[in-house]
N, C-alpha and C positions, 0 to 999 in steps of 0.2 A: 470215214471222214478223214480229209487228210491234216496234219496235227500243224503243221506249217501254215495251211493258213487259218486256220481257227487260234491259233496259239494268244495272240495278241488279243483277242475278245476273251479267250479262258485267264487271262492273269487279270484282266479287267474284272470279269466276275469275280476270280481267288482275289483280290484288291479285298473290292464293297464286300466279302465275306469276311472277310480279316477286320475289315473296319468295324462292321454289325458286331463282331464278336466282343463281349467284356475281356481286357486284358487277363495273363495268365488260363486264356479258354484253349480247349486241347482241338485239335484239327480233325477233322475224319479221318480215315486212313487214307492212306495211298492208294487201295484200290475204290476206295467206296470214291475219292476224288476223279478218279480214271472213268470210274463208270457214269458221275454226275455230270461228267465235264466229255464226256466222248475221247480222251486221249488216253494216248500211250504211255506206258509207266516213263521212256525217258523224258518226256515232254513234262510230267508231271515232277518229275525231280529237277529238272531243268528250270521251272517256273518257280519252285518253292524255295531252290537255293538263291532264283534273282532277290525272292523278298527278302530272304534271309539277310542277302546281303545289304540291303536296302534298312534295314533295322527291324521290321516289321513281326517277322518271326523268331521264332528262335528253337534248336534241335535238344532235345533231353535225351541222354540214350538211355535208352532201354524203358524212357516212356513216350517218347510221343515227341510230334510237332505241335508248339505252342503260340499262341500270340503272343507279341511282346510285353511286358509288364508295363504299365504307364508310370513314365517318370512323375515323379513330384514338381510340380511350375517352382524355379526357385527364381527368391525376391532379385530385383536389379541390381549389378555389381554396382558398389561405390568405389570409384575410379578416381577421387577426387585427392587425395592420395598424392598422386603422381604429379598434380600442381604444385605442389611442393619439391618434393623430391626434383622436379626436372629443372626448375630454377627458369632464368630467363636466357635466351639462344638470341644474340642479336643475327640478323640477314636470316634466318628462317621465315621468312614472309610469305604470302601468297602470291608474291610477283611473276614467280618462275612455273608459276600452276598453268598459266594460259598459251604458257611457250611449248608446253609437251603434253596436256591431260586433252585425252579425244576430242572431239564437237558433240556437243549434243546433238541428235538429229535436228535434221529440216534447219538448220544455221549457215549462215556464210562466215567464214572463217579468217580473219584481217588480224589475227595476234601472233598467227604463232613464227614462231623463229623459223621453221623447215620448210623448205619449197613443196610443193602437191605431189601427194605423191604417186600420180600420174605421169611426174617429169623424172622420175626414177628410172635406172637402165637396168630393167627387168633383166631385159636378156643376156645380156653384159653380168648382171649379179649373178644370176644360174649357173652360166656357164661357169664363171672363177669359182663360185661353190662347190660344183660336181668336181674341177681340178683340184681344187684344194685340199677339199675333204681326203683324196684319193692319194696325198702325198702323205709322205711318212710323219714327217715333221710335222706335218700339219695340228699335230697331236702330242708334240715334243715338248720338251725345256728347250727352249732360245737361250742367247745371251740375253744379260737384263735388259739391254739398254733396245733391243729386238730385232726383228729379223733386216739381215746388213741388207739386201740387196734392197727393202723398202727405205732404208734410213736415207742410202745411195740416190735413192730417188728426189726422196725430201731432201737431200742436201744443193743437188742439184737446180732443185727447181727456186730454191730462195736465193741461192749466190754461186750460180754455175761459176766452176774450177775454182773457188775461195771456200768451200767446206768439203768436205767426204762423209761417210758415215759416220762418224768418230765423232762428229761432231752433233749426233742427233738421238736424240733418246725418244722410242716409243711410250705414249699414252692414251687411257681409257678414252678417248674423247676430247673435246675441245672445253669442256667444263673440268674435267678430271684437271687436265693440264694447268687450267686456272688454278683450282686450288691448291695443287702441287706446289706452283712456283709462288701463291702467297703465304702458304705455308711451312716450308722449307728454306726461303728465303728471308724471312720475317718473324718477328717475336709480336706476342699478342701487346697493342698498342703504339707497333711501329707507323710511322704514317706511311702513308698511299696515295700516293697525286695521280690524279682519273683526270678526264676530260669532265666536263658538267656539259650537255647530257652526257651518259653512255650506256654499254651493257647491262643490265640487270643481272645477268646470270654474275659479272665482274662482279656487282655492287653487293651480292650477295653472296656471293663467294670471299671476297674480301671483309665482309662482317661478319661472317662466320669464324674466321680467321681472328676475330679480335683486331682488326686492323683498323685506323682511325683513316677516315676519308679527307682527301685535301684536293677541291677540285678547280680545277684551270678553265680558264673559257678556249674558245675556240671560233672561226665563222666558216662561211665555205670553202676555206684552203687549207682548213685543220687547226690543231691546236695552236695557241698564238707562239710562238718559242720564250718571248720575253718575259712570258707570263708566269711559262712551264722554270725557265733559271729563277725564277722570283722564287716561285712554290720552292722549287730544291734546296733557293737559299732562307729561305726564312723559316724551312720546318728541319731538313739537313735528313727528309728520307731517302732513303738508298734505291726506289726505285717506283717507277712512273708504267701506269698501265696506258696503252695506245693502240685505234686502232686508224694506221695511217689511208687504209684504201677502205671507202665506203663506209664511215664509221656509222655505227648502228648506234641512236635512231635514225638521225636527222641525215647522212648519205654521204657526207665531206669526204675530199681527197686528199690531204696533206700534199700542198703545193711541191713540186722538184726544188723550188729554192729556198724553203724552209727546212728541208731536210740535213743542210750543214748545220742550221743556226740548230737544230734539234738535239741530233749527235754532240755538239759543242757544251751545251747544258747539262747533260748529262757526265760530260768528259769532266769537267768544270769541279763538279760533286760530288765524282767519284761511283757515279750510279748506277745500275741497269735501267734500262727501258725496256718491257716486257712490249713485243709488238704481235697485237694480233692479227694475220691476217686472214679472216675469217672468210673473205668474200675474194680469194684473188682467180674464182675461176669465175667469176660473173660480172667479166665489163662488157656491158650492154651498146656501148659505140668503139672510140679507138680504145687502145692498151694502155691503165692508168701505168703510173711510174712502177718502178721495181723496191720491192721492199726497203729498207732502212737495212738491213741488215747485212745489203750486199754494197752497203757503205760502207761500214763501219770494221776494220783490223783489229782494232783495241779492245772487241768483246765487250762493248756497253750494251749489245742488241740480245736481248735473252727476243725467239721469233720460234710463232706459233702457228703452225698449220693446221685445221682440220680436217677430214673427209670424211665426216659426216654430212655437211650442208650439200657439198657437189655429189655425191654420192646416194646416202640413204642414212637417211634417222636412227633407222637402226643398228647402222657400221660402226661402231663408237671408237674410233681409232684416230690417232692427230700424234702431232710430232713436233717435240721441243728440240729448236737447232741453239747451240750456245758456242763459246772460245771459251776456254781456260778450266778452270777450278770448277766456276759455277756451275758447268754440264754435270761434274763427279756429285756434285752435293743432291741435285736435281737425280742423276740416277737414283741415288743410296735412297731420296727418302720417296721414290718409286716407289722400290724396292718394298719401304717397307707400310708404303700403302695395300697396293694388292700384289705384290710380287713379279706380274708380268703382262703383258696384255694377248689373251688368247691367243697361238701361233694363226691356227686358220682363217681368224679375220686379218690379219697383218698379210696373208697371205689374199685373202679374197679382194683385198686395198688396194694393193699391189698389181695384181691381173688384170683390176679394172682400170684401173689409172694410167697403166701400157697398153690395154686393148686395143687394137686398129680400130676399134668403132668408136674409141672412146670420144674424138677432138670430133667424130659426125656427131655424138650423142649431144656435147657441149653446146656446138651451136645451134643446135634442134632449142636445147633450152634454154637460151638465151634471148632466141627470135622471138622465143614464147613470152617468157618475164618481160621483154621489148613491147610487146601487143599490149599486155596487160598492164606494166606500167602507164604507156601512154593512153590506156584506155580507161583506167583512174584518172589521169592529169585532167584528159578532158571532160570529167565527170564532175568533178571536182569545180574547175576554172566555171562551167554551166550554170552547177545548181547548188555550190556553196560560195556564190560570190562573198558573203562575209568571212570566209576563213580565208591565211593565205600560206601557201608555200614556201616560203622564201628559198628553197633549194630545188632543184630537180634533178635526182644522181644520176649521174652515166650509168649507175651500176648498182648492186644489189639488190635487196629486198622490200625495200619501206620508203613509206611517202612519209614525213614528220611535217603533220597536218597544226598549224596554228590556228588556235580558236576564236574568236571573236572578242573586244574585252568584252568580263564579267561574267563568260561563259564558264563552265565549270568539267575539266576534263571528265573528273571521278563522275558527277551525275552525267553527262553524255554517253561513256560509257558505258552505266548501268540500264540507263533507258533504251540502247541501241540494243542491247544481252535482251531485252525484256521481248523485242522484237526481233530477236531473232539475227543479230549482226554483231557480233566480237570482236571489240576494239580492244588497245593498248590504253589506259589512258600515262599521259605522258610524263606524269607526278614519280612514276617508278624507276624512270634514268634517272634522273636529277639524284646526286650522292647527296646536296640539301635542300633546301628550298628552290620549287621550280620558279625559272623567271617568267614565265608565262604558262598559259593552260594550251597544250599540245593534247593530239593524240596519235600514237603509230598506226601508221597502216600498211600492213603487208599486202601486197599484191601477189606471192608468190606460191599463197595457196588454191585462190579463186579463178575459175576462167572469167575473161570479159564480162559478157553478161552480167553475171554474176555480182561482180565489183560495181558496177552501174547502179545496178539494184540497190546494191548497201549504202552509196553513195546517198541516192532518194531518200532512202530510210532515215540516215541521219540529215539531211537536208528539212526531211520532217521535224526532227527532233531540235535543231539547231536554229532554223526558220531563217 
């Protein structure tokens, strides 16, 4: 009999005979098992050390193979304990759970922060993988501040011939980055002027931080500037979070002519403006304006890059460009967050973002989030005639869907999850009280279809 393919039906039987057995019961021999079981002694030593390994048996020398002894069931830990001990964590919420924790199955998926990732450049990632791995450094100590030739890129691309790499310090990600700069820059209870909405990952980062929120309005051509010198003047904090192209939720582009009066407020106060630009590889029609930061000589523009969103979820690599002082303080407490950021994703960042495929890959997904977008609008505009959009971005990710009055973000949300459709509800930008009941809706992980369907769904739920 050949011991390969019976093998799997003989651990089965050795299984139910270990199980039949009372704990501490001693095993037949080895050959008395070879002979019950048709196999070969190594077969049979082969199978007895899987269970071994498995916990089930256990070897005594010089007596025998044994069943395992049965543990004692022990009562429930009380953990309760740690209630105490852990105290209270303000911005540790569940807001940032829907942006990165899986899908459950069979769902359509409108929360999360990262494009599908279908629109990922598989081939493109591979290839700078296999090169990267393969280089020396790839495995090295860099300088802290990372590897120059990606800095050289990122400096370029925010204020061609007005930065170099000097002026840019690698980090974890485009959240890492966040809390870096309200950490380092900030004492716990310093204030924080946000837009009202914005980021969540911001809002939560910035509370983790001990930081006190102070939020500014804004309408479809960004934050208002008048509003933003008020906040400066009437709280006197040091610095303003801003995401001037496609701010996430609602999609605004901070107007070209608001961009003086912006810089000016800040100069005024003596301030930074942390600017993120999170979305500047996803303008969906013409080329929104050019950062804030390729205005500004005097170094009020602390500006952030990701490449995690154009890229892959899992690349966690972004880059703070600064002038002066601030970039050394911003290294140092790098530095003594995690030290460095992996050389060979800094490296695989870098490959892909020079690729010759890369500007075909771009506009592949661009066309795509275009389709999808306006294949929400017009789902939307059908069969939620009581909701309305007041914005529709040239670019990014999300529709910032208004609710009906009296409708209630949080329970639409919850009933649309119950059916199978994961929405944002909109209560989690807002730094205080929201002024209406919103919900985000990403279009950047769904194909067409797809997004149709969830539209119905909550069309149900909404009426």
């Amino acid at each position: 009999m050949n011991d390969d393919s019976t093998g799997v039906t003989a651990q089965a039987s050795l299984e139910t005979l270990i199980r039949d057995l009372p704990p501490d019961s001693k095993l037949p021999s080895y050959r008395q098992l070879q002979q019950r079981y048709q196999l070969g002694p190594a077969t049979v030593q082969r199978l007895l050390a899987e269970l071994a390994r498995r916990g089930l048996l256990v070897t005594r020398p010089g007596s025998g193979t044994f069943t395992a002894p049965r543990r004692a069931a022990r009562p429930a830990a009380d953990l309760s304990w740690q209630t105490l001990a852990l105290g209270s964590r303000a911005g540790l919420g569940p807001d940032l759970d829907r942006l990165v924790d899986p899908l459950p199955p069979d769902t359509i998926g409108m929360a999360s922060g990262f494009p599908d990732e279908r629109l990922q450049p598989l081939g493109l990632l591979a290839a700078a993988a296999v090169r990267s791995a393969r280089r020396p450094h790839g495995w090295s100590r860099l300088p802290s501040q990372g590897l120059p030739e990606l800095r050289s890129f990122l400096a370029a691309e925010a204020a061609p011939g007005q930065l170099t790499d000097q002026n840019v310090v690698i980090a974890s990600g485009g959240q890492a980055a966040l809390s870096a700069v309200f950490r380092h820059l900030c004492a716990p209870g310093d204030p924080l002027i946000v837009e009202s909405p914005t980021y969540v990952g911001a809002l939560a980062a910035a509370r983790a931080a001990g930081l006190v929120l102070v939020p500014v309005p804004g309408d479809a051509q960004g934050v208002l500037p008048d509003a933003l010198a008020d906040a400066f003047a009437r709280t006197g904090s040091r610095l303003a979070y801003l995401q001037p192209r496609y701010a996430n939720p609602h999609g605004s582009v901070l107007a070209p002519d608001r961009h003086e009066a912006v810089l000016i407020a800040a100069a005024r106060a003596g301030a930074f403006l942390l600017e993120d630009d999170w979305m500047r590889d996803f303008d969906l029609g013409a080329p929104s304006p050019p950062p804030l930061i390729s205005d500004d000589p005097d170094g009020h523009v602390i500006y952030l890059r990701s490449v995690s969103k154009p890229i892959a979820a899992g690349l966690r690599v972004s880059g703070l460009a600064a002038r002066g002082p601030v970039l050394a303080r911003l290294r140092r407490g790098r530095i003594s967050d995690d030290l460095f950021v992996a050389p060979i994703l800094q490296q695989i960042a870098l490959d892909v973002l020079t690729a010759p495929g890369w500007p075909r890959h771009l506009a592949t997904v661009r066309r795509q989030l275009r389709e999808r977008r306006d294949a929400l609008v017009r789902a939307i505009s059908e069969l939620l005639p009581g909701c309305q959009l007041e914005l529709i971005p040239a670019g990014g990710m999300h529709l910032w869907l208004r609710l009906p009055e009296g409708a209630s973000d949080l329970d639409v949300s919850e009933a649309a999850a119950a059916r199978g459709v994961i929405v944002n509800p909109g209560r989690s930008s807002f730094p205080s009280e929201p002024s209406a009941a919103y919900l985000r809706l990403s279009y950047a992980g769904e194909e067409p279809a797809a997004l149709v369907s969830a539209v119905r769904i909550l069309a149900g739920i909404i009426g």
